[in-house]
MARZAMI-221875 format. One record per residue: residue number from 1; residue in three letters; x negated, y, z of N, C-alpha, C, CB in turn. Coordinates in steps of 0.2 Angstrom, whole numbers, plus 2048, in hexadecimal, padded with zeros to 3 digits. Atoms other than C-alpha are relative to their C-alpha. Glycine has a CB too. Example, Ala and Ser with C-alpha at 12.3 -4.5 7.8 and 13.67 -1.06 7.14 Angstrom:
  num  residuo  n_xx  n_yy  n_zz  ca_xx  ca_yy  ca_zz  c_xx  c_yy  c_zz  cb_xx  cb_yy  cb_zz
    1      ALA   7FC   7FA   800    7C2    7EA    827   7FC   806   800    805    800    806
    2      SER   804   7FA   7FF    7BC    7FB    824   804   805   803    7FE    802    7F9
This chain:
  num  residuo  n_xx  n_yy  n_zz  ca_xx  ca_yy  ca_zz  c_xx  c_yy  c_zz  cb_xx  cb_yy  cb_zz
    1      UNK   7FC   7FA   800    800    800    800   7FC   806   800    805    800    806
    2      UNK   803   7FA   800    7FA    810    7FB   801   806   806    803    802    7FB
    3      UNK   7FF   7FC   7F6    7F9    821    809   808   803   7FE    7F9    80B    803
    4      UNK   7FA   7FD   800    80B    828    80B   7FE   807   7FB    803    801    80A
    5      UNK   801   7FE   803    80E    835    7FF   7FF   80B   803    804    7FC    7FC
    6      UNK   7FF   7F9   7FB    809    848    805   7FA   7FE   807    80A    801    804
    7      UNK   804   800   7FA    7FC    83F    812   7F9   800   7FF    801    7FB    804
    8      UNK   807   7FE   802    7EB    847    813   7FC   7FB   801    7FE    806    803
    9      UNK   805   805   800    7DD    83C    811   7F9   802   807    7FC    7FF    7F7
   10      UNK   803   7FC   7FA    7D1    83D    820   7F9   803   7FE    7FF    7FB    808
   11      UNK   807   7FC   800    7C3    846    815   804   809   7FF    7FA    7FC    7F7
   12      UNK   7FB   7F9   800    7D3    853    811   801   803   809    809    7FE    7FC
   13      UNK   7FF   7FE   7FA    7D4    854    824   7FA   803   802    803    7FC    804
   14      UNK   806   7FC   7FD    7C5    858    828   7FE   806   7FE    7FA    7FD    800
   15      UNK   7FE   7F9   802    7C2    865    81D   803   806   800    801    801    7FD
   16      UNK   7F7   7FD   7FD    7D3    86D    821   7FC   803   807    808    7F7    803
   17      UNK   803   7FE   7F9    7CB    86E    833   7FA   802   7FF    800    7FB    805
   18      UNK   807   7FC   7FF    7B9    874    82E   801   801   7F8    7F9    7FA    803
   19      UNK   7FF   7FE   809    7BC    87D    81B   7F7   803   7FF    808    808    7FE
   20      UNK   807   7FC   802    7A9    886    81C   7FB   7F9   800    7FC    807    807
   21      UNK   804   805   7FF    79A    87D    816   7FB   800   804    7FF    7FE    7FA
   22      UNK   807   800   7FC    78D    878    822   7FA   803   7FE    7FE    7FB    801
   23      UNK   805   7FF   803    77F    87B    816   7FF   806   7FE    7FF    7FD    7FC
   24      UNK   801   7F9   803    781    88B    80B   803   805   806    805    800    7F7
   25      UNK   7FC   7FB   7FC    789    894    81C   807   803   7FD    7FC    806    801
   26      UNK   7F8   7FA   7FF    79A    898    817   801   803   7F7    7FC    809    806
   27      UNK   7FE   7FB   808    796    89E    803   804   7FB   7FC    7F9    803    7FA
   28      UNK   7FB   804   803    7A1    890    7FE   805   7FA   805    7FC    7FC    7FA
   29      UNK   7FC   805   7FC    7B0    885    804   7FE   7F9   802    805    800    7FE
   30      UNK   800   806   801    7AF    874    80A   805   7FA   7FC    7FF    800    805
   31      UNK   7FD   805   802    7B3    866    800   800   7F8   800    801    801    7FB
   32      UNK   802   807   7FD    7AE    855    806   7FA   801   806    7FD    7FC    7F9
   33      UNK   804   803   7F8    7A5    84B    816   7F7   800   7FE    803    7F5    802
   34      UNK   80A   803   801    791    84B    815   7FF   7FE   806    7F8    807    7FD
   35      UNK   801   806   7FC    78A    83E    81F   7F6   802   801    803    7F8    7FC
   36      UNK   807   7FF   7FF    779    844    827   7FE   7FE   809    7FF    809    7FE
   37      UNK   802   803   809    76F    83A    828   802   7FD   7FB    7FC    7FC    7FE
   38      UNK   7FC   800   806    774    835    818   801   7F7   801    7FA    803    7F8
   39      UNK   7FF   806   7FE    77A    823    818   7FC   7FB   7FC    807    7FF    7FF
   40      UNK   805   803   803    76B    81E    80E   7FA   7FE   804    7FE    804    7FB
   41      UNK   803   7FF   7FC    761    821    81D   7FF   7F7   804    803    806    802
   42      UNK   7FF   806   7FE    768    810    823   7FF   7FB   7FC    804    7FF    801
   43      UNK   803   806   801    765    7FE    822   807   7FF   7FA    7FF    7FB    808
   44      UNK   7FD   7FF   804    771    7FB    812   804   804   7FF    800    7FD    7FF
   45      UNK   7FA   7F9   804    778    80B    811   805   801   805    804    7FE    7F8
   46      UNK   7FA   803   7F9    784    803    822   7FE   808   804    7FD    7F6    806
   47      UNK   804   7FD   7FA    784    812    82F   80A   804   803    7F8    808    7FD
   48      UNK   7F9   7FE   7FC    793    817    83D   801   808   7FB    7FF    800    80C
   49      UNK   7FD   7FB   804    79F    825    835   800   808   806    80B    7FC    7FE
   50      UNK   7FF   7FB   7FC    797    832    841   7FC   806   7FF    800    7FE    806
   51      UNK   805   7F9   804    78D    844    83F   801   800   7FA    7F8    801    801
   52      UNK   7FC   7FE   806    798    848    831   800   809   7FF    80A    7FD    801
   53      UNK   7FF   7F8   802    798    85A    828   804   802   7FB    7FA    804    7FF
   54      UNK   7F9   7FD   807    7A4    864    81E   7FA   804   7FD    809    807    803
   55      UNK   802   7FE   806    79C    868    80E   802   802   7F9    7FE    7FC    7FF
   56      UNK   7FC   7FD   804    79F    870    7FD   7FB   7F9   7FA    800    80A    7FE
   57      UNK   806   804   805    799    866    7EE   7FB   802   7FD    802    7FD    7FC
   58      UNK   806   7FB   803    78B    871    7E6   7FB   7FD   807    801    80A    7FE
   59      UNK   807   800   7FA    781    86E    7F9   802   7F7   800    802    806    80B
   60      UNK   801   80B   800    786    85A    7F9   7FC   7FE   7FC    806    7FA    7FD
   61      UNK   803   803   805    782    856    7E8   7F8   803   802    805    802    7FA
   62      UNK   806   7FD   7FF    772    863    7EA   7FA   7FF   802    802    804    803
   63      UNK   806   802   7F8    769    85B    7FA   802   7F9   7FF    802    803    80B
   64      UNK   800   807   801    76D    848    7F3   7F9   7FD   7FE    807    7FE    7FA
   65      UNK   808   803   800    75A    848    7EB   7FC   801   807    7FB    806    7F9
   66      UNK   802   7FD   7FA    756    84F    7FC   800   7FB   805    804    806    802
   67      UNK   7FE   806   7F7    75E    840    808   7FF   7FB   7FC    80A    7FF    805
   68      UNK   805   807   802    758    832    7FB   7F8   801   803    800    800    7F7
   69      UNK   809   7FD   7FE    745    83B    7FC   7FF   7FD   807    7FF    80B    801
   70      UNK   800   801   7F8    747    837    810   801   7FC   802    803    802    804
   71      UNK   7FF   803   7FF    74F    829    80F   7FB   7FA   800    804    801    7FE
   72      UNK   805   803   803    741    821    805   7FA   800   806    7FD    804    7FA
   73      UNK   806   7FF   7FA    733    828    80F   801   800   809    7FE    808    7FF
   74      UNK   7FF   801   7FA    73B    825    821   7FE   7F9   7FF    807    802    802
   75      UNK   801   806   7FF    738    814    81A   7F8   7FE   803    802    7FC    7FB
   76      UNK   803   7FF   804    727    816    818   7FB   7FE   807    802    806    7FB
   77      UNK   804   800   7F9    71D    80E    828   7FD   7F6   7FC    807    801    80B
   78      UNK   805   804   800    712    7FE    82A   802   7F9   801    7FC    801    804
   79      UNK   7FE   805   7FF    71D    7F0    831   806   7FE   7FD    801    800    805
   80      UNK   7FA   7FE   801    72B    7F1    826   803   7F8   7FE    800    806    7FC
   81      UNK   7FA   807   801    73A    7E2    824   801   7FF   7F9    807    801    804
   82      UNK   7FB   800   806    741    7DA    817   804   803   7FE    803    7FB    7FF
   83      UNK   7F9   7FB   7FF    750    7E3    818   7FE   806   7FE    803    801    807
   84      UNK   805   7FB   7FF    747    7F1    819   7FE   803   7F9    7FA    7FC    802
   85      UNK   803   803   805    73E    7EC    80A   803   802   7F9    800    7F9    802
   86      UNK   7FC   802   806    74B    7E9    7FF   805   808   7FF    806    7FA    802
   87      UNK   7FC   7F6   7FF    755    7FC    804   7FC   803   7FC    800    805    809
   88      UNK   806   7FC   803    744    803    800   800   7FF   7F8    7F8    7FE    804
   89      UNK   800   802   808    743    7FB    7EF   808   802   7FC    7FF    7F5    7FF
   90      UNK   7F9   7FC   801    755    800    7EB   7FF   806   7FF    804    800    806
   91      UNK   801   7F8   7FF    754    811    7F1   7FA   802   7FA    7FC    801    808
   92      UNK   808   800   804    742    813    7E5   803   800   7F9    7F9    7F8    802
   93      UNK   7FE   801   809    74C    80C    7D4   804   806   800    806    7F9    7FE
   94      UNK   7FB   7FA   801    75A    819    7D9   7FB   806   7FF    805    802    808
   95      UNK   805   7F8   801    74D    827    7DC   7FD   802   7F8    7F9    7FF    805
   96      UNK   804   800   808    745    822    7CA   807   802   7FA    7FC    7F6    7FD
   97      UNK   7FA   7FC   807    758    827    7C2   800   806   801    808    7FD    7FE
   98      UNK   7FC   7F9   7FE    75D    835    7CB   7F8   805   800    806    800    80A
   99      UNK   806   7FB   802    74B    83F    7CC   7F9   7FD   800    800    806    805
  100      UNK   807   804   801    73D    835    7C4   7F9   803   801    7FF    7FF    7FA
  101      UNK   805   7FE   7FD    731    841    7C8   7FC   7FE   806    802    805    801
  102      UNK   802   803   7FA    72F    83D    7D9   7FE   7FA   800    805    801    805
  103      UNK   802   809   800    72F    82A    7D7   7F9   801   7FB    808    7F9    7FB
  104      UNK   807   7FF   802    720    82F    7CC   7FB   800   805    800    807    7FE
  105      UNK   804   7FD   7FE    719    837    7D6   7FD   7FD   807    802    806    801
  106      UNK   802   806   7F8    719    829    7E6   7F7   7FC   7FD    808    7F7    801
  107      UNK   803   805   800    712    81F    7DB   7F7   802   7FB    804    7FB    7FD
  108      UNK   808   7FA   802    701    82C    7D4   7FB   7FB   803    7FF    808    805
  109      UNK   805   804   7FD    6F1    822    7D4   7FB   805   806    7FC    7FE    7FA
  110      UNK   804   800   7F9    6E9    825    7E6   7FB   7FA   7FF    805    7FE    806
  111      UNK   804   806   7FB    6D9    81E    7EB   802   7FD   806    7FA    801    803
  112      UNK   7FF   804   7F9    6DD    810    7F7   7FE   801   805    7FE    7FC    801
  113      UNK   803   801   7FA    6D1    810    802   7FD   807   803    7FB    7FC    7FE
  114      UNK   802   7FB   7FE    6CC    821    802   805   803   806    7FE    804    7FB
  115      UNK   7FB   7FF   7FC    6DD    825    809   801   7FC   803    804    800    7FE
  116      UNK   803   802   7FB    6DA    81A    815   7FB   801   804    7FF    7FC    7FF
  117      UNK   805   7FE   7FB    6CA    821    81C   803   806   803    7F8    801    7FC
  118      UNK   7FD   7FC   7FE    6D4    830    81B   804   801   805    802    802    7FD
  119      UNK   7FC   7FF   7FB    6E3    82B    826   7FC   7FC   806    806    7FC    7FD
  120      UNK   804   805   7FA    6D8    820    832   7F9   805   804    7FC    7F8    7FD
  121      UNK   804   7FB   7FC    6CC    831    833   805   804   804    7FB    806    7FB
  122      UNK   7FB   7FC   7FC    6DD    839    83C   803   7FA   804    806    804    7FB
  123      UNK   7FE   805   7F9    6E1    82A    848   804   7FB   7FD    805    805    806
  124      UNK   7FB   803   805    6EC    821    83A   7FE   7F9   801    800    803    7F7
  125      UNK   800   807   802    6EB    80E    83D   803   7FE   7F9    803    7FC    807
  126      UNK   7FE   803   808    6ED    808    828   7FD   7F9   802    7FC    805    7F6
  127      UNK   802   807   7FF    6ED    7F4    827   7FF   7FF   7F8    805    7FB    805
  128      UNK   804   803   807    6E3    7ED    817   805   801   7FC    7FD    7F7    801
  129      UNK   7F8   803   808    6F3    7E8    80C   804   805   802    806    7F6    801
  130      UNK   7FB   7FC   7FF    6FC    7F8    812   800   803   7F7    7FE    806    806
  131      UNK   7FF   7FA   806    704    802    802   7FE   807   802    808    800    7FD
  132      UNK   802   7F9   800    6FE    814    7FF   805   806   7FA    7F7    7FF    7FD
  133      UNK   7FA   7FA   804    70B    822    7F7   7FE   805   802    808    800    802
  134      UNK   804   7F8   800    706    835    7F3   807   801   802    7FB    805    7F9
  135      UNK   7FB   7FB   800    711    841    7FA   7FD   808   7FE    804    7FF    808
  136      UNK   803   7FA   802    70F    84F    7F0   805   804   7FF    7FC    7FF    7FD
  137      UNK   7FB   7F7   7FF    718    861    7EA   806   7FC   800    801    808    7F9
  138      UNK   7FA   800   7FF    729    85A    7E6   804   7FC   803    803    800    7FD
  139      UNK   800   803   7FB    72A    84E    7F3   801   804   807    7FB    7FC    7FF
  140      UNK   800   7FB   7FA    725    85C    800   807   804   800    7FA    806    7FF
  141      UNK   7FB   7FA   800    733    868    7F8   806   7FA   801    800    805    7F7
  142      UNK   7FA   806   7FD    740    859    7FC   802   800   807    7FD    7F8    7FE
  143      UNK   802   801   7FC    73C    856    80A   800   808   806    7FA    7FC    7FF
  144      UNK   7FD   7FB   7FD    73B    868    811   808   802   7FE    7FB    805    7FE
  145      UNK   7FA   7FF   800    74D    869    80A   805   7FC   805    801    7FF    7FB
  146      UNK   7FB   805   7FB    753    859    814   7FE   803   807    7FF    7F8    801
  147      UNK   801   7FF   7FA    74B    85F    823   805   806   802    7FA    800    801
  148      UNK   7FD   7FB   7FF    753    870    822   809   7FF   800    7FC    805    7F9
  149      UNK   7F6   803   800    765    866    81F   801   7FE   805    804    7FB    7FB
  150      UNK   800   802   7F8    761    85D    82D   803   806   808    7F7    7FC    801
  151      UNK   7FF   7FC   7F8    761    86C    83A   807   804   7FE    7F8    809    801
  152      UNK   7FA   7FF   800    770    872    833   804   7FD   800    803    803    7FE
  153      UNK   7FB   806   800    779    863    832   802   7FF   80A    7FC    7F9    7FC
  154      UNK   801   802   7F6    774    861    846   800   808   801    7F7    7FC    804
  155      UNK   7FA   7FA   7FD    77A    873    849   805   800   800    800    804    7FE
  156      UNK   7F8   801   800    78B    870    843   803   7FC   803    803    800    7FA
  157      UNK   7FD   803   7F9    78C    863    84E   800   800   806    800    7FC    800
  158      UNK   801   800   7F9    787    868    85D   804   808   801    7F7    7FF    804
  159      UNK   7FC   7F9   800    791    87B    859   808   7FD   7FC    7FC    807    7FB
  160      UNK   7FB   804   800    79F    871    850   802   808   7FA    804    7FD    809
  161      UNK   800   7F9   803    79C    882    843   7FD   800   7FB    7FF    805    804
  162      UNK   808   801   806    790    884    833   7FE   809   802    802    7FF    7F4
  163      UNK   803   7FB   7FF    782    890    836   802   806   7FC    7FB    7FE    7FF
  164      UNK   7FC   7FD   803    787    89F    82E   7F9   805   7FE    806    803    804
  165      UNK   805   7FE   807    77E    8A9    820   7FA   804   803    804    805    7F8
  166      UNK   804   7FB   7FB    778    8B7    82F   7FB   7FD   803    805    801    806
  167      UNK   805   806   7FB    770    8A7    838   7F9   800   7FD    803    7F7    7FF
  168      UNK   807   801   803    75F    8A4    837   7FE   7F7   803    7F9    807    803
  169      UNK   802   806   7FD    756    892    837   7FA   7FE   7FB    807    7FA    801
  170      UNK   806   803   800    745    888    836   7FF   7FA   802    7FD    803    802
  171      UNK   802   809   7FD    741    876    833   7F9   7FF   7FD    805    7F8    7FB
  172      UNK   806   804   802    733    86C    830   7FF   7F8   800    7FB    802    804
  173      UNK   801   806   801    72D    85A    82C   7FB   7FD   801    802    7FE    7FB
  174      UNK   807   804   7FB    722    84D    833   800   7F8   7FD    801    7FF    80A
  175      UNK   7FF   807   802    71D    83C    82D   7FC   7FB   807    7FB    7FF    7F7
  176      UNK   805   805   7FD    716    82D    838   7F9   802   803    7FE    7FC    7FC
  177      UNK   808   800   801    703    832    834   7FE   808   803    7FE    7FF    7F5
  178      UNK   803   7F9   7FB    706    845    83C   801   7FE   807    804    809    800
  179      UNK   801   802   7F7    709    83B    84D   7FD   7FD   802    805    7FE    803
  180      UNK   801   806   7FE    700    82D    84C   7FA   801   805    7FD    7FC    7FA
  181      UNK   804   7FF   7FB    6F2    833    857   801   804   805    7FB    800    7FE
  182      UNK   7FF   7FB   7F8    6FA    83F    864   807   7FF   801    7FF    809    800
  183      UNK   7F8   800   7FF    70A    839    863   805   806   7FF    801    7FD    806
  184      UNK   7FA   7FA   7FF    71B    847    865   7FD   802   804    808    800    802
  185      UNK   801   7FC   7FB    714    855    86C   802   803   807    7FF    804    7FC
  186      UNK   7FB   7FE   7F8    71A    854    881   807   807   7FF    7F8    804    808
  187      UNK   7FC   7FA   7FF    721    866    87F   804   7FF   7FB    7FD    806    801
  188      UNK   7FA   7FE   805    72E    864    871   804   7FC   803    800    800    7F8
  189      UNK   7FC   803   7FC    735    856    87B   802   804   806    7FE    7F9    802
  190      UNK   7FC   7FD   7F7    736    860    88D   806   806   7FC    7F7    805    808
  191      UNK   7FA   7FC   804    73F    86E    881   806   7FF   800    7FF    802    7FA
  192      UNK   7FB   804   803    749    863    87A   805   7F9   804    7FC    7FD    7FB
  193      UNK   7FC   805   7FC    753    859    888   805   7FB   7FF    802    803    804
  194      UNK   7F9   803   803    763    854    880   7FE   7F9   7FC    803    805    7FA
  195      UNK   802   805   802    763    842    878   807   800   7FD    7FD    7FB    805
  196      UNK   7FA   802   805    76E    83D    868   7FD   7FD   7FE    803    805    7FC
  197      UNK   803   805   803    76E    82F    85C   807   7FF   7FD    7FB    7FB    803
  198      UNK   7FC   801   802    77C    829    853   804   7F8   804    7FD    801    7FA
  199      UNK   7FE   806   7FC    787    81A    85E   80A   800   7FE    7FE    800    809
  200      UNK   7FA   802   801    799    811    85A   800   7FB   802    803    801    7FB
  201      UNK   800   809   7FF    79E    803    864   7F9   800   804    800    7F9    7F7
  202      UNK   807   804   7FF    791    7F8    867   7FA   802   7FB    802    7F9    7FF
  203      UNK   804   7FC   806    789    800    856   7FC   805   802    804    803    7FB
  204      UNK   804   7F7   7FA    779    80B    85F   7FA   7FF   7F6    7F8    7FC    80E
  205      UNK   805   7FC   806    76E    812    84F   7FA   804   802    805    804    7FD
  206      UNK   804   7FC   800    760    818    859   7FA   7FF   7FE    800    800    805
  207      UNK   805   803   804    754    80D    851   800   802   7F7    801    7F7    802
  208      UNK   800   7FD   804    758    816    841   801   80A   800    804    7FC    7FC
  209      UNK   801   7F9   800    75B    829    847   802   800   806    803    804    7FC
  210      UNK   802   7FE   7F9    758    831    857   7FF   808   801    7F9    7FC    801
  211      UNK   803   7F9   7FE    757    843    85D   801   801   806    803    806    7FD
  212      UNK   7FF   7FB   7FB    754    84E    869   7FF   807   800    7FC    7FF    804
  213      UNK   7FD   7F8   803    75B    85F    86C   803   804   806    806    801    7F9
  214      UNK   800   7FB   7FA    75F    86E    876   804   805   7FC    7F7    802    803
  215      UNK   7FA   7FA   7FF    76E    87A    876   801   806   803    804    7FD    801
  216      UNK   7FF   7F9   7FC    770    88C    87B   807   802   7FE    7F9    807    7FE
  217      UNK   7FC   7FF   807    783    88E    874   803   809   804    809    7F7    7FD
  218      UNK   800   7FB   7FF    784    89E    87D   7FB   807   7FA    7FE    7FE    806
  219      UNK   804   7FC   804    776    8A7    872   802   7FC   7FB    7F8    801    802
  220      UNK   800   801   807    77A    89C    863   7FB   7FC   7FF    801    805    7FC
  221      UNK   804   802   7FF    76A    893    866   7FE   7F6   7FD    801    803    806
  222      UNK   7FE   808   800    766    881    85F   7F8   7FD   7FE    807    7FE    7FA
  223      UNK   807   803   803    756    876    85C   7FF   7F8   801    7F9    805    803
  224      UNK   7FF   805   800    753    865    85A   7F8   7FC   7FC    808    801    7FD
  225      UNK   807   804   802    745    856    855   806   7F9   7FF    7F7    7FF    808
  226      UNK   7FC   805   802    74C    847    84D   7FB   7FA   7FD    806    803    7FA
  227      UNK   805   806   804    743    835    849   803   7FD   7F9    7FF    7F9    804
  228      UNK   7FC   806   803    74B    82B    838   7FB   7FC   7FE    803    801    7FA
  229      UNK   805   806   801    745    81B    838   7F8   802   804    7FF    800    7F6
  230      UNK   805   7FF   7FD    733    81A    83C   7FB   803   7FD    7FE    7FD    801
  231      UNK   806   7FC   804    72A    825    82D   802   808   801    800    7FF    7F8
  232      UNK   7FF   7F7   800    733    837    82F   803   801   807    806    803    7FB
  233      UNK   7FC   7F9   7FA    737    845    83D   801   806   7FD    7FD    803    808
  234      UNK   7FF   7F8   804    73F    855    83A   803   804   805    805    801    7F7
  235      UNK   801   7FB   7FB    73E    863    845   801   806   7FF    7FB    801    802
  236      UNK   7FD   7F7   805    747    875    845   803   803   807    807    7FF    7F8
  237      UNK   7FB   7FD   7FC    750    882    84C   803   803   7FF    800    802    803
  238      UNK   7FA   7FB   801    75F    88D    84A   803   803   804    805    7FC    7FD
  239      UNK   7FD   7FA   7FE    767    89C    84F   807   803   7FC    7FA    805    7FF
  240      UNK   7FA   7FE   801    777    8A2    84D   800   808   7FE    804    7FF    805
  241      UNK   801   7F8   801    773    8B4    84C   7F8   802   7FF    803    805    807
  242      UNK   805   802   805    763    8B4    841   7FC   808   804    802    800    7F5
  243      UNK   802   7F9   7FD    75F    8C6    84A   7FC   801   807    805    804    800
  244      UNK   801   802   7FA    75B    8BD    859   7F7   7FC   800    806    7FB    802
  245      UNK   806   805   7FF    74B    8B4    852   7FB   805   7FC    800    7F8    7FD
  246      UNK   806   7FA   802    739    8BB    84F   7FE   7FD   7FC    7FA    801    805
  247      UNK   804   803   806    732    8BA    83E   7F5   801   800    804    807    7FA
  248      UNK   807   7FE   7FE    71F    8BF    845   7FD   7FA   7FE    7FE    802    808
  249      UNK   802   806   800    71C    8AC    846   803   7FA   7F9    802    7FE    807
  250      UNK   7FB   805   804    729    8A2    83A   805   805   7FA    806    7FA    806
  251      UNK   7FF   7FE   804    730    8A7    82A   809   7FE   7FF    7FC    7FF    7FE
  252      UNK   7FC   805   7FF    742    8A2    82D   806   801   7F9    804    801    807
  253      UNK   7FB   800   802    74F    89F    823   809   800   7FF    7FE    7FF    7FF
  254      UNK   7F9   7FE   800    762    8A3    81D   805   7F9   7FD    800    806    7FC
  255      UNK   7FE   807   801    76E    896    81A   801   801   7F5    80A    7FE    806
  256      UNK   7FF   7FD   804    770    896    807   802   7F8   7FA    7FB    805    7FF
  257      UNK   801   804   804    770    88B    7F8   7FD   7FA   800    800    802    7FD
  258      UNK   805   804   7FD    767    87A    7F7   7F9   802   7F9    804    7F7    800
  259      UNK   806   7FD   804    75D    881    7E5   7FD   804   802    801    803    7FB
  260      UNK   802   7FB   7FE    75C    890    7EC   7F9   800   804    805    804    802
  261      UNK   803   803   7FB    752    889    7FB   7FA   7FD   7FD    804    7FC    804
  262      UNK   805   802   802    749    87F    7F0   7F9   803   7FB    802    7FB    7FE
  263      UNK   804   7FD   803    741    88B    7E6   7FB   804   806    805    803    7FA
  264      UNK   802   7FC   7FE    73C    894    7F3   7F9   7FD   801    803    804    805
  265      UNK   806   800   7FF    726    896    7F6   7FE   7FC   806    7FE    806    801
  266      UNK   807   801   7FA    724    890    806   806   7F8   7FF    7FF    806    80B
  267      UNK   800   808   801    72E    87F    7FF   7FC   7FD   7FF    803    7FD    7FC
  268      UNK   808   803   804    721    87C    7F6   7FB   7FB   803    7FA    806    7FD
  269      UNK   807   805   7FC    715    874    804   802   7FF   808    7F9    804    801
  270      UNK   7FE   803   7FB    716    86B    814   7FF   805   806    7FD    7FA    801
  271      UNK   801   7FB   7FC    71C    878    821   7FD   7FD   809    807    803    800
């Protein structure tokens, strides 16, 4: 049996109840759910129906090369499963239709071994038969996009609002190999007190995403550190009233488009 006729579907309801899109702030309505992290993020794609955002479609469609790019490279550690394995190889064919560039560009002849003396001169245990993948410009510029979706995605859920165009915010991205020898720097955890992850039921997901974060909803205030999987973190912070934060140190940004963002200078390289 079909829905009764006149009854909204529950991606019309939610929209209904949140019409601004999370991403661009407000310069367009919402028309569908984005799911961040992206449901690619997970073990086949399986992940509980929760930290949902109202979206328009130009920012969905937009930041879809963005939550593959992440999805891939979250995989992207030393022990990895069959399962695993098989997502990754998946994920990799997709990437080779939708933006061949990148899938290119993983696979760029690297010295082996040199890259190995390199990662093991920074604390990087690499084992003999590990694989080696460049990450280079449009990989960076990916990647600073997801991360930068990430902090507003995790603003609108802990304000239950989308940043607004006024707002200012600032992410960054981490792989494995910037922690491997000092591990999360003590103080962004004591900042960061709050504990989130995604759970339904019995269904805990902390072993695929994990944050920690900290709320001021008085000032408008938000910032947050997030594991996926065991190759990425992505780190940021947001303001509600963009007039509140100092530019002396960080260059922040405005909520806006997802091109727009990507064009900009300081995409270009790992912040």
């Amino acid at each position: 049996m079909g829905e009764a006729k006149g009854k909204l579907s529950a991606t019309q309801k939610f929209v209904e109840e949140f019409p601004v899109c999370f991403f661009c702030g407000g310069k367009r309505a919402s028309t569908t759910r984005e799911h961040m992290p992206p449901k690619s993020l997970f073990d086949n794609s399986h992940r509980p129906d929760k930290l949902v955002m109202p979206a328009c479609k130009q920012c969905n469609s937009g930041t879809s090369t963005a939550d593959l790019t992440a999805a891939v490279v979250s995989r992207w550690h030393y022990d990895i499963g069959e399962s695993e394995r098989l997502d990754h190889r998946r994920l990799v064919a997709q990437m080779r239709k939708q933006a061949p560039a990148l899938s290119n560009e993983w696979g760029a002849n690297v010295g082996k071994e040199e890259a190995r003396q390199h990662l093991r001169k920074y604390g990087v245990p690499v084992p003999h038969d590990a694989g080696i993948a460049t990450i280079g410009p449009e990989t960076i510029r990916q990647l600073n996009l997801f991360a930068h979706k990430a902090v507003l995605a995790l603003y609108f859920e802990h304000f239950q609002k989308a940043l607004p165009i006024s707002g200012g915010f600032c992410a960054y991205w981490k792989t494995k190999e910037d922690f491997a020898r000092d591990g999360i720097p003590p103080y962004l955890l004591e900042i960061m007190p709050d504990y989130g992850t995604l759970i339904q039921g019995q269904w805990d997901e902390r072993e695929t995403f994990e944050y920690r974060h900290a709320v001021n909803a008085k000032d408008g205030l938000f910032a947050c550190l997030a594991k996926l999987r065991k190759g990425l973190f992505v780190a940021g912070i947001a303001a509600t009233d963009g007039n509140v934060l100092s530019s002396e140190i960080v260059e922040w940004l405005h909520p806006d488009d997802p091109q727009t963002l990507l064009e900009l200078p300081r995409f270009q390289k790992k912040l």
